[in-house]
TORMAR-211424 format. One line per field, with one value per residue (C-alpha): y, x, z; residue in three letters. Coordinates in steps of 0.1 Angstrom, whole numbers. Layout:
REM residues N
c2 <- Y,...
c1 <- X,...
c3 <- Z,...
aa <- ALA,...
REM end
This chain:
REM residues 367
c2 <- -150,-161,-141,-111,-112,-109,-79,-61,-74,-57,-26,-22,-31,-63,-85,-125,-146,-160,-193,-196,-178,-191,-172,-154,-157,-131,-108,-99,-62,-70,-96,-108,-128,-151,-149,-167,-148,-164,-136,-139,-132,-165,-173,-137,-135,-107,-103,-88,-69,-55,-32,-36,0,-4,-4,20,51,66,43,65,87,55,45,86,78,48,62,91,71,44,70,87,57,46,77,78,40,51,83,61,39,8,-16,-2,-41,-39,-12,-21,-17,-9,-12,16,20,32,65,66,53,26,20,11,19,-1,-6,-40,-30,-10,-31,-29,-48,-53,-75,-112,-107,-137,-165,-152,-160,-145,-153,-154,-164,-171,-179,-175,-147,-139,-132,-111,-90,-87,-76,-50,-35,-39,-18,5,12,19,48,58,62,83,105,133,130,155,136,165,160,125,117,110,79,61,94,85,52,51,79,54,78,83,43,40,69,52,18,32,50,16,-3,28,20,-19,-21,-57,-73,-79,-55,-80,-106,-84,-62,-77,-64,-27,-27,-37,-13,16,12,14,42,68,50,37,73,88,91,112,140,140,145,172,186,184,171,140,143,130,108,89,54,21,18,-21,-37,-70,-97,-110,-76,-82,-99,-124,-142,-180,-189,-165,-155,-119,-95,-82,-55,-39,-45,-40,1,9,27,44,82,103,84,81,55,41,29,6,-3,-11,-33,-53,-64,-71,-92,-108,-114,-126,-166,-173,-164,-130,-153,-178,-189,-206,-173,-204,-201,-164,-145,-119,-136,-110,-127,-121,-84,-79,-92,-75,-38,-46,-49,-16,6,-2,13,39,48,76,97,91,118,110,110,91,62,66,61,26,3,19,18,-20,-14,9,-4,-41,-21,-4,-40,-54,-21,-26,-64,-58,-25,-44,-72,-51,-37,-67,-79,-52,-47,-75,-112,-133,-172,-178,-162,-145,-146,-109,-113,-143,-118,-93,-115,-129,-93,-77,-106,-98,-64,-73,-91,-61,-38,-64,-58,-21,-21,-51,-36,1,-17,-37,-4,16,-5,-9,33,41,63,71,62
c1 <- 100,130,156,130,124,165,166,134,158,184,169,155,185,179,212,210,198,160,157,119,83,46,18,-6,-38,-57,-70,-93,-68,-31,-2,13,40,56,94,123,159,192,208,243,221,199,166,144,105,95,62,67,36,33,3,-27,-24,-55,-75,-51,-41,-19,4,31,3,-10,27,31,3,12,46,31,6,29,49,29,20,54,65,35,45,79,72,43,74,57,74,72,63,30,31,41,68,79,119,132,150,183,169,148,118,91,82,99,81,92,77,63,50,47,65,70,83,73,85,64,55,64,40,9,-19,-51,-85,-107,-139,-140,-165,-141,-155,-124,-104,-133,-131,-97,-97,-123,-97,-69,-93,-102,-63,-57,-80,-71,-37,-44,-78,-48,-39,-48,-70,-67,-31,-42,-46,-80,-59,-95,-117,-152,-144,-168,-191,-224,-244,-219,-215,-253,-256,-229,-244,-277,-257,-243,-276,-295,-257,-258,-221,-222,-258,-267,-286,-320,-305,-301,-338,-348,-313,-311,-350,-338,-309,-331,-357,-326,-310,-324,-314,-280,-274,-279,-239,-239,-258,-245,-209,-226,-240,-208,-229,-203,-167,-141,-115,-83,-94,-91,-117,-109,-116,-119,-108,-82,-67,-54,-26,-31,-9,-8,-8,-29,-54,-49,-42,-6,-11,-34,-27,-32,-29,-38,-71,-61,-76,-102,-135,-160,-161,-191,-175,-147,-169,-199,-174,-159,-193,-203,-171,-169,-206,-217,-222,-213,-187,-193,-194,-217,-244,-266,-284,-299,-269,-262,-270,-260,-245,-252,-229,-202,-214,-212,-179,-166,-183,-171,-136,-134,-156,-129,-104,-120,-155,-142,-130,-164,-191,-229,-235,-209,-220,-254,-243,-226,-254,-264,-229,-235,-261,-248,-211,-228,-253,-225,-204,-233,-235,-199,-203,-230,-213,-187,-209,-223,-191,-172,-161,-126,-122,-125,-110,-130,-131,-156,-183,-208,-188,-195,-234,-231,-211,-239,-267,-252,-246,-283,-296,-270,-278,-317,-314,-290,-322,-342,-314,-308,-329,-313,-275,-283,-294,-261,-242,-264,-255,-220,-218,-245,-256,-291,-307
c3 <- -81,-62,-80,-81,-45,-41,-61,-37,-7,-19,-28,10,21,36,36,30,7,-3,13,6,-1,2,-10,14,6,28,11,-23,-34,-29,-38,-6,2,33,24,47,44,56,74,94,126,113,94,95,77,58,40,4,-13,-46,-41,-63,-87,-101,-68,-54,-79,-55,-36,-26,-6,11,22,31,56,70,77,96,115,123,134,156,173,179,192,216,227,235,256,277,281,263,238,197,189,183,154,119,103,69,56,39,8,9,-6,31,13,24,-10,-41,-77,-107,-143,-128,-102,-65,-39,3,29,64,89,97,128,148,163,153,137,114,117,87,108,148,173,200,223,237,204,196,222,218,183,189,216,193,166,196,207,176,168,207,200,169,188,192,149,125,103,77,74,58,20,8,-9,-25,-27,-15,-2,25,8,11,-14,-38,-38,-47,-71,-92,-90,-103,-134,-139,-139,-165,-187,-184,-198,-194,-198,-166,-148,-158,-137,-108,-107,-71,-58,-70,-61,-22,-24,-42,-8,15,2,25,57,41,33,70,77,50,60,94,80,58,85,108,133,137,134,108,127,114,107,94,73,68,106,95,120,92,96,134,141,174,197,187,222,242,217,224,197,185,161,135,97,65,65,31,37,71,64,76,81,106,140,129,96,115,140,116,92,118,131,95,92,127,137,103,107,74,47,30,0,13,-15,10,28,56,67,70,105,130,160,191,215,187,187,224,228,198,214,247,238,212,234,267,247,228,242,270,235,217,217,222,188,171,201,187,156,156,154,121,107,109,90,61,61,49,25,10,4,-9,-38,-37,-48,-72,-90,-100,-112,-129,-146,-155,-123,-125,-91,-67,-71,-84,-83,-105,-133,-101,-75,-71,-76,-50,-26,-30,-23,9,19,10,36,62,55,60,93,105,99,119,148,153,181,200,192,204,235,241,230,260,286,277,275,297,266,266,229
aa <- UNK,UNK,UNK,UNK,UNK,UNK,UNK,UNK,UNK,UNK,UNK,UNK,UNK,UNK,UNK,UNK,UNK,UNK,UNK,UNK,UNK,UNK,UNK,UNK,UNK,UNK,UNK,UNK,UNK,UNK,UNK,UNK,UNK,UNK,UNK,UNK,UNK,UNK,UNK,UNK,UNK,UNK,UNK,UNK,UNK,UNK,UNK,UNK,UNK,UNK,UNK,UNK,UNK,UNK,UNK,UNK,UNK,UNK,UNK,UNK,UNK,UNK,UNK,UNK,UNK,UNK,UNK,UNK,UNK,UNK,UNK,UNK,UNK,UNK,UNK,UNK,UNK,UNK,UNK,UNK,UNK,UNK,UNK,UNK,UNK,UNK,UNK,UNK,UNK,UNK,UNK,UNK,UNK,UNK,UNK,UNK,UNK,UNK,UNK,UNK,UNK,UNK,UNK,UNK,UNK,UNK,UNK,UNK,UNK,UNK,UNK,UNK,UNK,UNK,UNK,UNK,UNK,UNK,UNK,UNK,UNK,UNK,UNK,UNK,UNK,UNK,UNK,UNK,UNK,UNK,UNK,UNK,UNK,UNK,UNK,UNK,UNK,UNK,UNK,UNK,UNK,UNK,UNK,UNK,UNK,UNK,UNK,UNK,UNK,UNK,UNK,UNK,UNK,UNK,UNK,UNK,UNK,UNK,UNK,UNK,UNK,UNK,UNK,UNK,UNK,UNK,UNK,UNK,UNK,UNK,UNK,UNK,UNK,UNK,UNK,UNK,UNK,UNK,UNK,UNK,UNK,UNK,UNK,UNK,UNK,UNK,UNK,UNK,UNK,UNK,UNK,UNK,UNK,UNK,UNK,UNK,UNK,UNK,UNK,UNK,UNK,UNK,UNK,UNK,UNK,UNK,UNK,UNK,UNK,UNK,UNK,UNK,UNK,UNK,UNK,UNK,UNK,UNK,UNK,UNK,UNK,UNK,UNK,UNK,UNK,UNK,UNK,UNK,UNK,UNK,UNK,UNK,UNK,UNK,UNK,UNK,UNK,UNK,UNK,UNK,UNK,UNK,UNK,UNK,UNK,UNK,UNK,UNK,UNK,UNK,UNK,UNK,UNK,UNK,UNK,UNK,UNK,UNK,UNK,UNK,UNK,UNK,UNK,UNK,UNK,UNK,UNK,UNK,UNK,UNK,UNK,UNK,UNK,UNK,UNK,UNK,UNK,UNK,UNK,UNK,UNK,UNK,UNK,UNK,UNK,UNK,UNK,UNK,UNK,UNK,UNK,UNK,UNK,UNK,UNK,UNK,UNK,UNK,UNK,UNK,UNK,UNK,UNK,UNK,UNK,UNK,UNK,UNK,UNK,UNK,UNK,UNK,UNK,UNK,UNK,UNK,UNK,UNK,UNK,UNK,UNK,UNK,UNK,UNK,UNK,UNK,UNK,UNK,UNK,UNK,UNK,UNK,UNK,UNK,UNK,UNK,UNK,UNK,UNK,UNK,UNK,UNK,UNK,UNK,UNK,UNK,UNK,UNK,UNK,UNK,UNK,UNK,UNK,UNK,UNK,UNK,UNK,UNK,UNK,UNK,UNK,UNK,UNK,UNK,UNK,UNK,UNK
REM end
């Protein structure tokens, strides 16, 4: 890998030499990389990524819309007179690309950001709040961005009813045998497909409006400050397209508030932590709230709701089909995944009523 990642260094046109690489292991799509160059200006850290084609059939429109996003929020940085340093950035081939396509593979480079720090689960109030205002800024800064000038770069992504109705072909097809394992699970997704399928028909409708988002707010996906705790910068860009609030809100509260792993095979141990949820609200609706509507506020409790339904048929899908899609770790690792996400997704239900409340008082939006 050493001698390959000299020849990506050169192509982006990074001078020096490979002094070393570790693996990143964040992250279930893409191959990542922590790689150390000697440089005549000293030691520099890039991270290397060869993109995941399967998952993503058209990379050079994802890296076309993280170069206009990043962009525009640069450029909006530098006329407010504030520092670039909290947007990503992706080197450029000598050809003024941020991509390079090979037969092996799809590779970019960004730079490491320095002295920070993920956060693949975290209690800490604080950080929370600081990663739902990072997640807030972010779609702030992009409130005045054509969404429509975004590629669609997974079609139907977040389209909750189109997730089910191919889950449900999947289970009548049974490619793999194993649709009689998993009757109690389509049976609990089958009874929530009406609610789970509400976003929907207010996008049909146009009675909520299609915004440039992340659609991948997990708390891993925010870079933060080793010392303070406060968040750097938004990652992993891949998804960034049209999409609704309530999908980035809803998936970061799945993610953050959960109690447990999204992987976790004991369900004891899975809950909703509403002290996590406040903070996490607090923080994204200070940066973001004065550009909401009424409706897309009312709306963010129940994207809690549908974004963890739509994991779980997410999970269970590709169960279902041979495990293709996500990584797995071990034979049901996707059926485990589901589970823990149907229950999170049950006590969610149970909780609509206690997050619209929080999400009132923090909005003064009457429910």
């Amino acid at each position: 890998m050493q001698q390959k990642f000299s020849e990506i260094a050169e192509i982006f046109c990074l001078s020096g030499d490979i002094k070393d690489y570790t693996v990143i292991s964040n992250g279930n799509i893409n191959q990542s990389y922590d790689v150390t160059m000697v440089t005549e200006e000293g030691e520099r850290r890039f991270v290397f990524q060869k993109l995941n084609i399967f998952v993503f059939k058209s990379p050079k429109r994802i890296m076309k819309n993280i170069e206009k996003i990043t962009t525009h929020i640069a450029d909006k940085l530098e006329a407010e007179g504030k520092s670039r340093d909290g947007v990503m950035h992706f080197a450029h081939t000598v050809a003024g690309k941020n991509y390079y396509m090979e037969d092996q593979g799809f590779w970019r480079v960004s730079e490491y950001v320095p002295n920070t720090v993920t956060h693949n689960a975290c209690s800490d109030l604080f950080v929370l709040r600081s990663a739902g205002e990072a997640f807030g800024t972010f779609q702030t800064m992009l409130s005045d961005f054509d969404a429509t000038s975004l590629y669609e770069t997974i079609p139907g992504f977040h389209d909750t009813r189109s997730r089910i109705a191919v889950l449900l072909r999947h289970v009548n097809e049974d490619p793999c045998g194993r649709v009689d394992e998993v009757e109690p699970e389509i049976a609990r997704i089958r009874a929530y497909r009406s609610l789970a399928c509400r976003l929907n028909e207010l996008i049909d409708s146009r009675e909520i409006p299609l915004r440039v988002t992340h659609n991948d707010t997990k708390i891993n996906n925010v870079l933060f400050d080793k010392d303070t705790g406060e968040a750097k910068t938004v990652i992993d860009l891949d998804t960034v397209m049209p999409g609704l609030v309530a999908y980035d809100f809803g998936d970061a509260i799945r993610f953050a508030a959960n109690t447990a792993a999204e992987d976790e095979k004991d369900l004891s141990l899975v809950s909703l932590d509403m002290d996590r949820f406040r903070a996490f609200a607090e923080g994204f609706l200070s940066a973001l709230g004065s550009t909401l509507t009424p409706i897309e506020i009312k709306t963010l409790s129940l994207g809690v709701f549908t974004m963890t339904l739509e994991l779980a048929v997410r999970f269970l899908d590709d169960y279902i089909t041979g495990d293709q899609y996500f990584k797995t770790l071990y034979r049901g690792h996707n059926l485990v995944r589901a589970r823990c996400q149907l229950h999170l997704a049950d006590i969610v239900y149970e909780h609509l009523g206690e997050m619209n409340k929080i999400i009132a008082d923090l909005t003064h939006v009457n429910f």
